[in-house]
RODO-2510 file (C-alpha; in nm, 4 decimals, decimal comma):
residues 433
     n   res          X          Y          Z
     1     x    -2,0394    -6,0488    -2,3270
     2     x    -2,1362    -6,0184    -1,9718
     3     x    -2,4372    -5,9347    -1,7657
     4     x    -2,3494    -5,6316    -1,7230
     5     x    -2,2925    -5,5363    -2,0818
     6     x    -2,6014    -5,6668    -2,1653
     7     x    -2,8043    -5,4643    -1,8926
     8     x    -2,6429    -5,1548    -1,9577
     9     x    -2,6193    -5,0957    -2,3216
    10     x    -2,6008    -4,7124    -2,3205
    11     x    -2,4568    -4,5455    -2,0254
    12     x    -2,3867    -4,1413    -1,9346
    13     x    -2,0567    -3,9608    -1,9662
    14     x    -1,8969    -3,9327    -1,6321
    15     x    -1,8714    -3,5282    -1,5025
    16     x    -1,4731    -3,5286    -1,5798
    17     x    -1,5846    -3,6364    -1,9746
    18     x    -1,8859    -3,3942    -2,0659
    19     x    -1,6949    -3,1249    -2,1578
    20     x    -1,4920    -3,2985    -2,4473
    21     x    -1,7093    -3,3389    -2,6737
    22     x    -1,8060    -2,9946    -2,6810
    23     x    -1,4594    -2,8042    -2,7274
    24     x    -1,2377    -3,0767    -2,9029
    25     x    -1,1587    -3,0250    -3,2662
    26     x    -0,8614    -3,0857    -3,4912
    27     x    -0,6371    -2,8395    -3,2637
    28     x    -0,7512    -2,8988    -2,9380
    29     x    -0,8022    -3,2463    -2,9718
    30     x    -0,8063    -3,3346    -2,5989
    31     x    -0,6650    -3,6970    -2,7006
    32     x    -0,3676    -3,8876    -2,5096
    33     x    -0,1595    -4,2242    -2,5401
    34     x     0,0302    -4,4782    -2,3912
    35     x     0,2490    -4,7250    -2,5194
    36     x     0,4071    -5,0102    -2,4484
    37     x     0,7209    -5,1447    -2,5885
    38     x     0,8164    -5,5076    -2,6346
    39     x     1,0785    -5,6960    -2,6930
    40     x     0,9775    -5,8522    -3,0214
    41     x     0,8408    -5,6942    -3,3182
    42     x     0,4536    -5,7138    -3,3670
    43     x     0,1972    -5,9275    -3,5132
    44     x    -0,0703    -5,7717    -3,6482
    45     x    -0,2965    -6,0653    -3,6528
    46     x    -0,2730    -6,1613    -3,2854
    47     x    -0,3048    -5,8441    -3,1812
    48     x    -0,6468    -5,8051    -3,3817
    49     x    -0,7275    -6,1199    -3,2238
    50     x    -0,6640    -6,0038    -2,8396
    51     x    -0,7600    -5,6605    -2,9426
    52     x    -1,1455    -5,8491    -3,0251
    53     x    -1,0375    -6,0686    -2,6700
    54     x    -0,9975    -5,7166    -2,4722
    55     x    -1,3283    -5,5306    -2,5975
    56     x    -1,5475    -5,8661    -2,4042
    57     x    -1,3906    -5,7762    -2,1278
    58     x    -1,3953    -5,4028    -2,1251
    59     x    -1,8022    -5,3647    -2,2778
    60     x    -1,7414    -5,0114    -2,1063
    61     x    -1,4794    -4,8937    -2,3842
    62     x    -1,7145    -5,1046    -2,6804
    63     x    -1,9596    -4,8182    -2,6938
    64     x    -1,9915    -4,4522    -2,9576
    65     x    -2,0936    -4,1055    -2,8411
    66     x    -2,4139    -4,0306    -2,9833
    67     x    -2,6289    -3,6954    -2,8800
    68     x    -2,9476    -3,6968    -2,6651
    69     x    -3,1739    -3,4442    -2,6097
    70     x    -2,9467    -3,2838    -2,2890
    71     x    -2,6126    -3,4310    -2,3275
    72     x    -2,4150    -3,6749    -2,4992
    73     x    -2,4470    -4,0710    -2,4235
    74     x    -2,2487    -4,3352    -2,4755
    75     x    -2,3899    -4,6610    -2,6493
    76     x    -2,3349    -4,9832    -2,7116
    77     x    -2,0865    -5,0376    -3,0127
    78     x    -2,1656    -5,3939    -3,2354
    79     x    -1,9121    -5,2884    -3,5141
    80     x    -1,5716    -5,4758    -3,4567
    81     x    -1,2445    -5,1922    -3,3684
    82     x    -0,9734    -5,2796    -3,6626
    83     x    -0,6199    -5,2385    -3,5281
    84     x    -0,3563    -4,9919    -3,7500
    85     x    -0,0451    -4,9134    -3,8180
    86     x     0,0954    -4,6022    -3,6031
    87     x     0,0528    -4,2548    -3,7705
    88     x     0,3122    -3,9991    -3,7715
    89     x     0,0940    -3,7716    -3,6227
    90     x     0,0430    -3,7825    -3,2355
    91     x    -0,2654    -3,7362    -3,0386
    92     x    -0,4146    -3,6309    -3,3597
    93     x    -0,7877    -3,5824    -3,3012
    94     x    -0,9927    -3,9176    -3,3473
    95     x    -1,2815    -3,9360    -3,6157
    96     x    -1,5136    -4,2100    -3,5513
    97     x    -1,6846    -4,1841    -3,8967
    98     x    -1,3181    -4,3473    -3,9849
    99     x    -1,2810    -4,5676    -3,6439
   100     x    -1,5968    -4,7397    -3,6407
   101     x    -1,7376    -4,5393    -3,4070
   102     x    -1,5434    -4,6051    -3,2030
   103     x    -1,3336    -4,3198    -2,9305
   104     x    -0,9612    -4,4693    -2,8981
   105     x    -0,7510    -4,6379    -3,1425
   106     x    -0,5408    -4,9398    -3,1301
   107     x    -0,2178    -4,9272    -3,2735
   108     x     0,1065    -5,1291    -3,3525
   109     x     0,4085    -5,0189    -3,4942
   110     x     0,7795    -5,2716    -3,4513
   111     x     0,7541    -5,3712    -3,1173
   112     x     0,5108    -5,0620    -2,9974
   113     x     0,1518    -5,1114    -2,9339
   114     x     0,0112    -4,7807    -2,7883
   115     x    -0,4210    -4,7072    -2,7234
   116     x    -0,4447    -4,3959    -2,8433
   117     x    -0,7993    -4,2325    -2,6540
   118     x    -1,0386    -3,9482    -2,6467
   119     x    -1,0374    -3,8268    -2,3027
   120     x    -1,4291    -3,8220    -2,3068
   121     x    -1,3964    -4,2425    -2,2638
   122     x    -1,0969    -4,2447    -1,9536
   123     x    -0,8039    -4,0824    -1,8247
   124     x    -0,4714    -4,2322    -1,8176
   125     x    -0,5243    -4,4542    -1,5423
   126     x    -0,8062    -4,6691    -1,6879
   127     x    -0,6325    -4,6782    -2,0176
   128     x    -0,3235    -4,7887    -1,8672
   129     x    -0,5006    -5,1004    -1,7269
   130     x    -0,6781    -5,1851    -2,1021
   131     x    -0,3652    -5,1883    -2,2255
   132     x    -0,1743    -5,3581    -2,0147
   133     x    -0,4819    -5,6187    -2,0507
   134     x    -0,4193    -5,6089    -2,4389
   135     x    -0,0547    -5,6582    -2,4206
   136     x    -0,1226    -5,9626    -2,2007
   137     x    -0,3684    -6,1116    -2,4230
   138     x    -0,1254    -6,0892    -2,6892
   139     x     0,1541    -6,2141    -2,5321
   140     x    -0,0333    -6,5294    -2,4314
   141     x    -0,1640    -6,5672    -2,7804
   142     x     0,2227    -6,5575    -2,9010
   143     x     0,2687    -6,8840    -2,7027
   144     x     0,4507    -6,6822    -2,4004
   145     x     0,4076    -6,9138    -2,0791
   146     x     0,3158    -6,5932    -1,8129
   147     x     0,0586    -6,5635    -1,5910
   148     x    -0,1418    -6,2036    -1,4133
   149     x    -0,0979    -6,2420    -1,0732
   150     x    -0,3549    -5,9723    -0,9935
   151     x    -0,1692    -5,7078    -1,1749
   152     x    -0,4096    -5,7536    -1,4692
   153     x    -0,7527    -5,7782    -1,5658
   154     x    -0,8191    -6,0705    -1,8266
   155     x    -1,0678    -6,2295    -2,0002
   156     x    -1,1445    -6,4686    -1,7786
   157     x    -1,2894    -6,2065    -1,5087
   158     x    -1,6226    -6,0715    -1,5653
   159     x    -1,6784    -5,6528    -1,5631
   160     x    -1,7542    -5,5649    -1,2221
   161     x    -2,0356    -5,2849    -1,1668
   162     x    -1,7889    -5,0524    -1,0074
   163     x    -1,5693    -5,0106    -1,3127
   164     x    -1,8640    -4,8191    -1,4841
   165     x    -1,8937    -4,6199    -1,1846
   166     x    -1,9024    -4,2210    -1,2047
   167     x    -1,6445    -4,2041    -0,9034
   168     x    -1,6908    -3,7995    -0,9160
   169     x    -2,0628    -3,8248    -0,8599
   170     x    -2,0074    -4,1040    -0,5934
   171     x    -1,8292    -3,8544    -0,3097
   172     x    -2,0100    -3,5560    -0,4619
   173     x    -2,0070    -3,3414    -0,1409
   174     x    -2,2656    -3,0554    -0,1927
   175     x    -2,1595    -2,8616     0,1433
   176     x    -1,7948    -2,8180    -0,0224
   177     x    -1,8104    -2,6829    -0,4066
   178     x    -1,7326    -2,3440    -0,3448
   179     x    -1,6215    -2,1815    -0,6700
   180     x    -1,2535    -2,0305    -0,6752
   181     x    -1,2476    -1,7844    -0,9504
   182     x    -0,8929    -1,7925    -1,2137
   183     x    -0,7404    -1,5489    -1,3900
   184     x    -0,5399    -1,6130    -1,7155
   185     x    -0,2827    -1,8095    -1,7378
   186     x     0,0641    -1,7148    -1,9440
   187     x     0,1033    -1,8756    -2,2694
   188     x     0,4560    -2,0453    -2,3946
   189     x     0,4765    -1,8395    -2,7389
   190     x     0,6199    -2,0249    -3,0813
   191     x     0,6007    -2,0945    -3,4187
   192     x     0,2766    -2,2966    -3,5247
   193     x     0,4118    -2,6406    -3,6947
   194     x     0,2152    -2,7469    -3,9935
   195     x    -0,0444    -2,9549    -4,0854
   196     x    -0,1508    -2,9855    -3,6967
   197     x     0,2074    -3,2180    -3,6594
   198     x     0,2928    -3,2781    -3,3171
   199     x     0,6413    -3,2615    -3,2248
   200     x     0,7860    -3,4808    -2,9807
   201     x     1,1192    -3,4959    -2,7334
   202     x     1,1692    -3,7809    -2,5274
   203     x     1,4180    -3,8375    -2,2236
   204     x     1,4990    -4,1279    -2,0317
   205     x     1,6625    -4,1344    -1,6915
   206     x     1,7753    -4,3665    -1,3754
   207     x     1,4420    -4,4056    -1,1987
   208     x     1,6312    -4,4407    -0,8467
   209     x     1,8679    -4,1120    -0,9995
   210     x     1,5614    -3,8773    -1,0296
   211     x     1,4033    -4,0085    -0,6866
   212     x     1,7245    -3,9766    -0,5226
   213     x     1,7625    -3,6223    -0,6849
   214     x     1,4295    -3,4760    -0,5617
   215     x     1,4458    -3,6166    -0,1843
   216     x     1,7981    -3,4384    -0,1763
   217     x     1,5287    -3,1380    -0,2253
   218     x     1,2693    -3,2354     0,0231
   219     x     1,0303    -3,3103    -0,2952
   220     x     0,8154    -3,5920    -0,4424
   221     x     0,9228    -3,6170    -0,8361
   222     x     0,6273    -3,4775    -0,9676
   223     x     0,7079    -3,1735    -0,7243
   224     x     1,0409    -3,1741    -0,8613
   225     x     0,9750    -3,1664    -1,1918
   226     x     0,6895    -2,8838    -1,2119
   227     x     0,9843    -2,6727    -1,0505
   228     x     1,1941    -2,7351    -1,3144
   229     x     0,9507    -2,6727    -1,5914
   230     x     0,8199    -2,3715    -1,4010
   231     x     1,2167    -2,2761    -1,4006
   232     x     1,3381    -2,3169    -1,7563
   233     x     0,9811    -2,1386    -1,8345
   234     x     1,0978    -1,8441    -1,6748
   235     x     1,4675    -1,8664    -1,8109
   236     x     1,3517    -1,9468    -2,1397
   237     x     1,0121    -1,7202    -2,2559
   238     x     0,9899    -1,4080    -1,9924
   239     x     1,3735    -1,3305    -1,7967
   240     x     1,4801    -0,9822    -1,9142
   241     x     1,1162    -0,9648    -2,1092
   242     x     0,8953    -0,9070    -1,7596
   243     x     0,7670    -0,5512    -1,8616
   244     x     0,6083    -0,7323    -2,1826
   245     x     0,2426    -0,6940    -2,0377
   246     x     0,1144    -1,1076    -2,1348
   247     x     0,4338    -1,1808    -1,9352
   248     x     0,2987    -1,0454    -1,6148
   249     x     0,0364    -1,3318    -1,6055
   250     x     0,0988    -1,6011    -1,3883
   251     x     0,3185    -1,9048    -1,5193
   252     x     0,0481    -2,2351    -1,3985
   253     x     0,1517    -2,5686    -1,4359
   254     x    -0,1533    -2,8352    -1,4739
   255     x    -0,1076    -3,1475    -1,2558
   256     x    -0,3491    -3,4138    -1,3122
   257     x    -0,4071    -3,6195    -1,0051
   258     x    -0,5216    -4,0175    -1,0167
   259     x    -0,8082    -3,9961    -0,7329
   260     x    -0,7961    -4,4102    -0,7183
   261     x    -0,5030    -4,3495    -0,4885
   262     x    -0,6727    -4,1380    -0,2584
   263     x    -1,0305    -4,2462    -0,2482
   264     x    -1,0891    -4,6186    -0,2928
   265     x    -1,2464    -4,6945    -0,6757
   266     x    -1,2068    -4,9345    -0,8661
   267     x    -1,3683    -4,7286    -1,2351
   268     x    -1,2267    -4,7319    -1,5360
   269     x    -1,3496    -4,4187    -1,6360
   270     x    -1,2070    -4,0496    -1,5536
   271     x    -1,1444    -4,0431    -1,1746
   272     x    -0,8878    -3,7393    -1,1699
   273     x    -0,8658    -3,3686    -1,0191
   274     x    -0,5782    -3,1733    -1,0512
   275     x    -0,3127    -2,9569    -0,8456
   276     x    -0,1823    -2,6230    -1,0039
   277     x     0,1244    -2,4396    -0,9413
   278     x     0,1101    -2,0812    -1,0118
   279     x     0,3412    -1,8193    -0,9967
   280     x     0,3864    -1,4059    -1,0901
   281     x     0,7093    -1,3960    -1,2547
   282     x     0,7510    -1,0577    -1,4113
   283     x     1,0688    -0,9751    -1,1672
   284     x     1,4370    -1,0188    -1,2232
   285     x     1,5811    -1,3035    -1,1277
   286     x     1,3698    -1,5194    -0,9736
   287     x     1,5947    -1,8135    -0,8254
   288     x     1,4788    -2,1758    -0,8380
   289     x     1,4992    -2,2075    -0,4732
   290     x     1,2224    -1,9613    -0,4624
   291     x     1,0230    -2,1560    -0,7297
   292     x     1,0703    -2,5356    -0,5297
   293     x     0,9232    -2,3025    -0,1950
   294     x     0,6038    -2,1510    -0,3592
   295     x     0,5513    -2,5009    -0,5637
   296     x     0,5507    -2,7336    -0,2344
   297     x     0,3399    -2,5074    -0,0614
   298     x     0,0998    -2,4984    -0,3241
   299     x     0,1171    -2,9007    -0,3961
   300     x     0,0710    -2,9347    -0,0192
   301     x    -0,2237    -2,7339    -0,0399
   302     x    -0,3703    -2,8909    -0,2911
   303     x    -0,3347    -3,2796    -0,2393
   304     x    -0,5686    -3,2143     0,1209
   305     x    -0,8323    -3,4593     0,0853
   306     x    -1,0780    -3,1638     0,1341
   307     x    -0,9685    -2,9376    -0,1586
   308     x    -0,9697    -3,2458    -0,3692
   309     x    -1,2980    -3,2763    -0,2732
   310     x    -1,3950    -2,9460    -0,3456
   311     x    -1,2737    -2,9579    -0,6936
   312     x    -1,5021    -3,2525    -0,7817
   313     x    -1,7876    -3,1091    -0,6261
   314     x    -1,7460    -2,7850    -0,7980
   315     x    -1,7489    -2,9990    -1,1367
   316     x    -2,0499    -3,2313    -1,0172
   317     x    -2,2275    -2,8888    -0,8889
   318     x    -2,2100    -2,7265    -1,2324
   319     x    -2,3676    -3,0475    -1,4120
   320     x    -2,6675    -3,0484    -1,1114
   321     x    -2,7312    -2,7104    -1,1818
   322     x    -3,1054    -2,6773    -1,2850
   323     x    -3,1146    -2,4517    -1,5910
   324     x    -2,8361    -2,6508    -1,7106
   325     x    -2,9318    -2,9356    -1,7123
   326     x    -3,2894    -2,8398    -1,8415
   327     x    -3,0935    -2,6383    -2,1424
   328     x    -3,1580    -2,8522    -2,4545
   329     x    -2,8033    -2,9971    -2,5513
   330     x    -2,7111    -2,8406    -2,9046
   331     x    -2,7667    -2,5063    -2,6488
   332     x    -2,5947    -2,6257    -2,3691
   333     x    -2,3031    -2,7528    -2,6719
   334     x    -2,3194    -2,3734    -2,8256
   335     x    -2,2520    -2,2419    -2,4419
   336     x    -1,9795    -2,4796    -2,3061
   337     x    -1,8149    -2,4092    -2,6786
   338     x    -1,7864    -2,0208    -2,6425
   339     x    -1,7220    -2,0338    -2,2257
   340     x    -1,4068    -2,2773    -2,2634
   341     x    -1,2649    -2,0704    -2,5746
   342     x    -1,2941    -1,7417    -2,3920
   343     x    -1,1637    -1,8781    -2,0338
   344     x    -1,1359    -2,2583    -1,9494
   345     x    -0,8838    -2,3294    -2,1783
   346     x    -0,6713    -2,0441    -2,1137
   347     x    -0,6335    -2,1007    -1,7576
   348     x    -0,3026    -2,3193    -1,7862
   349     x     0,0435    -2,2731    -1,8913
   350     x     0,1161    -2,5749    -1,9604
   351     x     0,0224    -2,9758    -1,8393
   352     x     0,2697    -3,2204    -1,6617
   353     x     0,1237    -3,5784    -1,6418
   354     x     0,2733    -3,7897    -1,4341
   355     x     0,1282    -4,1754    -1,5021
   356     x     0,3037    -4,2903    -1,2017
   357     x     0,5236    -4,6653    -1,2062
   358     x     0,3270    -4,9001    -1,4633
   359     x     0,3858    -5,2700    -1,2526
   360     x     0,3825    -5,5955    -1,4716
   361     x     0,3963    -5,9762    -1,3384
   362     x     0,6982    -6,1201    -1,3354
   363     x     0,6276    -6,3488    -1,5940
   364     x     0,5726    -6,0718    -1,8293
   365     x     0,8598    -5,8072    -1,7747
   366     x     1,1165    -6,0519    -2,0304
   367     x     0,8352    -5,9742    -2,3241
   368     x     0,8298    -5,5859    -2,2237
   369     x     1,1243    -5,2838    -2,3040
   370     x     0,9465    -4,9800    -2,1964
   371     x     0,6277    -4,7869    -2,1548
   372     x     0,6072    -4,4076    -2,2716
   373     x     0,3097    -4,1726    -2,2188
   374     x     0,2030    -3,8561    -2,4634
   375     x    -0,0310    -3,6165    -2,4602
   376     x    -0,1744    -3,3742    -2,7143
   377     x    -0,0041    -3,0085    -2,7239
   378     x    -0,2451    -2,7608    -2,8602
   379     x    -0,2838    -2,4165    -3,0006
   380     x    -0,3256    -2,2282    -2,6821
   381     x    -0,0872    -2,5305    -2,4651
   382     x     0,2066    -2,5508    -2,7225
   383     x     0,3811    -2,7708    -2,4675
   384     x     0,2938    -3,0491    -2,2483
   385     x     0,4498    -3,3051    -2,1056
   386     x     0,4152    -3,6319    -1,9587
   387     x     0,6127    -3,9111    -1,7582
   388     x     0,6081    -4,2943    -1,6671
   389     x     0,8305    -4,5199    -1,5119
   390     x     0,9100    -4,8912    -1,5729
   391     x     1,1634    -5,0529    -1,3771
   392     x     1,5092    -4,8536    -1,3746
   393     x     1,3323    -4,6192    -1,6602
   394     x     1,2010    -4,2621    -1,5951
   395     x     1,0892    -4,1250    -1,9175
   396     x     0,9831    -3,7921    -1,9529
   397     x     0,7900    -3,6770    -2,3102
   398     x     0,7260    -3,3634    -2,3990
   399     x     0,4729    -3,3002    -2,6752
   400     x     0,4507    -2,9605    -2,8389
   401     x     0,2671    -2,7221    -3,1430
   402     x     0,5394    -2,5351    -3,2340
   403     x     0,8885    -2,5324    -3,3791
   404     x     1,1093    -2,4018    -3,1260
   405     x     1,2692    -2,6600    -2,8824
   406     x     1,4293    -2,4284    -2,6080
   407     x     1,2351    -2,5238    -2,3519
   408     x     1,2709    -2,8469    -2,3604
   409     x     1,5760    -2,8414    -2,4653
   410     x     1,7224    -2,5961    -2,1061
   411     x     1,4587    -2,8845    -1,9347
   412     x     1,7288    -3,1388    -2,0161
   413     x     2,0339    -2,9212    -1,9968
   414     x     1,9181    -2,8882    -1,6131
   415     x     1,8850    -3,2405    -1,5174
   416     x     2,2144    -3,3331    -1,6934
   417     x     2,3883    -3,0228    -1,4921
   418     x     2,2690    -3,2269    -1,1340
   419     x     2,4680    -3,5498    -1,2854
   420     x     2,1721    -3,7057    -1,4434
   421     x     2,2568    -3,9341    -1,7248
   422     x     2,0217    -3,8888    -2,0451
   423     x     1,8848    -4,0578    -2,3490
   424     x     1,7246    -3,8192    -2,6007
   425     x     1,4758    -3,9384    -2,8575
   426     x     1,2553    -3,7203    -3,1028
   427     x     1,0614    -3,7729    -3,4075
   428     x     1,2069    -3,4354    -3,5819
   429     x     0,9228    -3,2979    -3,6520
   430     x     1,0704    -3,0261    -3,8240
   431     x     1,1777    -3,2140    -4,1156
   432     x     0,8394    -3,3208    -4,2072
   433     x     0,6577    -2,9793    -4,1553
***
């Protein structure tokens, strides 16, 4: 283990991560996973092996969530993390009594191996880079001749100090945390599926298709896309239903933003804000052309490096607070519990996650097929939905908590009307609920 590991064997949650432990439970389980597909199917005993190979090298991921007096820490973790086969369920919610301790999962199933995390430990962009470290440690120990080229971080590299780094704390800015109050958000309505199943719809696209499609509208994808979902939204849950009164609240769709690519950090933790789209839609006929103008304002808006910054330090100011953080933690847990039921989590529509273009050496893209992304659809955010690209692949995933498919479903129908060729894939939940 390295020096660092061995100096720092209990650490704080970062600001993103404090509130997780707090409101999670088996509904809103706040988890997330990535995958990545290979060529060949899996074997399980290698990938224990680099799985054991990747944990030395990541000592900031080796640690369980225990409770101190104020908050929740995490410490150091001796017991070893024993891989498993992949669940049906999704993004179900992760028990360390049964993991070890331990607050992500490794996972194989035919050629898949996905990390499957609590979002308390990372966001998508640290995980992305421990598994891309796994998959290369197992691909080497299958006898594959390929080499990292500084696209990955092995286990011949020591942790560096600035990949335990609380990034949000770092440009903390106290003269610019001004609180923006929010009002309720409108919730995509549905059928509950059982036994907290997750269903999931997958669709795979050009890559150059969709980014030729959204500069022919002036848009970045992600812009793109939260038009479209804002769209089909509209179409599908309030047109010719406006005077229902829970329609008239604004449709807002959650954008999580990687901060790495717009202040310079190298953690491993969570180092992400967020942009929102919102929009009144309790009128007839609302045209998409409309939607794409109110949703590139608003991205443009919030992307400045100043609102971005105003967003952490809001976060960072609520943790400095003085009566919080003086507020004994099973307190504090009671408070943070009730606020989040009765606003925070009500405050979006819906998320869209875009993980951006996963890059792999050259020596490795033979071994790999595809990468996917998922995140967990709750009670009160029956659908969310995610994207990744690898190569000529675009796939976007929708996760949901209910039966009905429409939405995603008039999602799809769109792209395919703009001449975008589609592959569907879904694990039907219906048939097991």
């Amino acid at each position: 283990m390295s020096n660092i590991a061995k100096n720092q064997d209990w650490f704080k949650l970062d600001n993103s991560a404090k509130i997780f432990p707090s409101v999670s439970n088996h509904k809103e389980t706040n988890t997330f996973r990535v995958t990545i597909t290979l060529t060949e199917k899996i074997n399980p005993e290698n990938l224990q092996i680099a799985t054991d190979i990747m944990l030395n090298r990541y000592p900031m991921f080796k640690v369980k969530l225990k409770k101190g007096l104020f908050w929740s820490y995490f410490d150091y973790n001796s017991k070893p993390l024993i891989i498993r086969e992949m669940p049906f369920k999704i993004c179900a919610q992760i028990d360390p009594r049964e993991n070890n301790g331990y607050l992500f999962k490794v996972m194989y199933r035919n050629q898949d191996i996905a990390i499957e995390m609590f979002h308390s430990l990372a966001d998508g962009g640290g995980v992305m880079m421990l598994l891309k470290s796994l998959v290369y440690e197992y691909l080497v120990l299958e006898g594959k001749k390929i080499k990292p080229d500084n696209l990955i971080l092995t286990k011949n590299e020591k942790p560096e100090y600035e990949e335990y780094e609380d990034a949000n704390v770092k440009y903390y800015n106290k003269k610019n945390r001004k609180h923006i109050p929010e009002e309720k958000a409108y919730r995509i309505k549905g059928t509950q599926i059982s036994d907290d199943n997750t269903g999931l719809i997958s669709g795979i696209i050009n890559t150059k298709d969709i980014l030729k499609l959204s500069r022919e509208n002036e848009m970045t994808i992600t812009e793109y896309l939260a038009s479209v979902l804002m769209h089909v939204i509209y179409k599908t849950q309030i047109q010719y239903r406006e005077s229902i009164k829970s329609n008239e609240r604004p449709v807002k769709i959650f954008v999580p933003v990687n901060l790495r690519k717009h202040f310079p950090s190298k953690t491993l933790r969570n180092f992400s804000n967020f942009i929102k789209t919102k929009m009144h839609m309790n009128k007839p006929d609302i045209s998409f052309e409309e939607i794409k103008t109110v949703v590139k304002e608003q991205f443009s808006e919030g992307i400045k490096k100043s609102e971005l910054i105003r967003k952490m330090s809001e976060n960072v100011a609520f943790e400095k607070n003085i009566f919080l953080r003086m507020t004994p933690y099973f307190l504090k847990n009671y408070v943070l519990k009730i606020g989040y039921n009765m606003l925070g989590i009500k405050l979006n529509t819906m998320s869209l996650t875009n993980i951006g273009r996963i890059d792999f050496p050259e020596s490795m893209k033979p071994f790999i097929k595809g990468v996917t992304a998922y995140i967990n659809a709750g009670k009160f955010n029956a659908v969310n939905c995610a994207v990744v690209s690898y190569e000529d692949q675009f796939k976007i995933t929708f996760t949901r908590s209910i039966i009905e498919t429409n939405l995603e479903k008039e999602f799809f129908r769109f792209l395919t009307s703009k001449g975008l060729d589609l592959e569907l894939e879904s694990n039907f939940v219906e048939e097991h609920s």
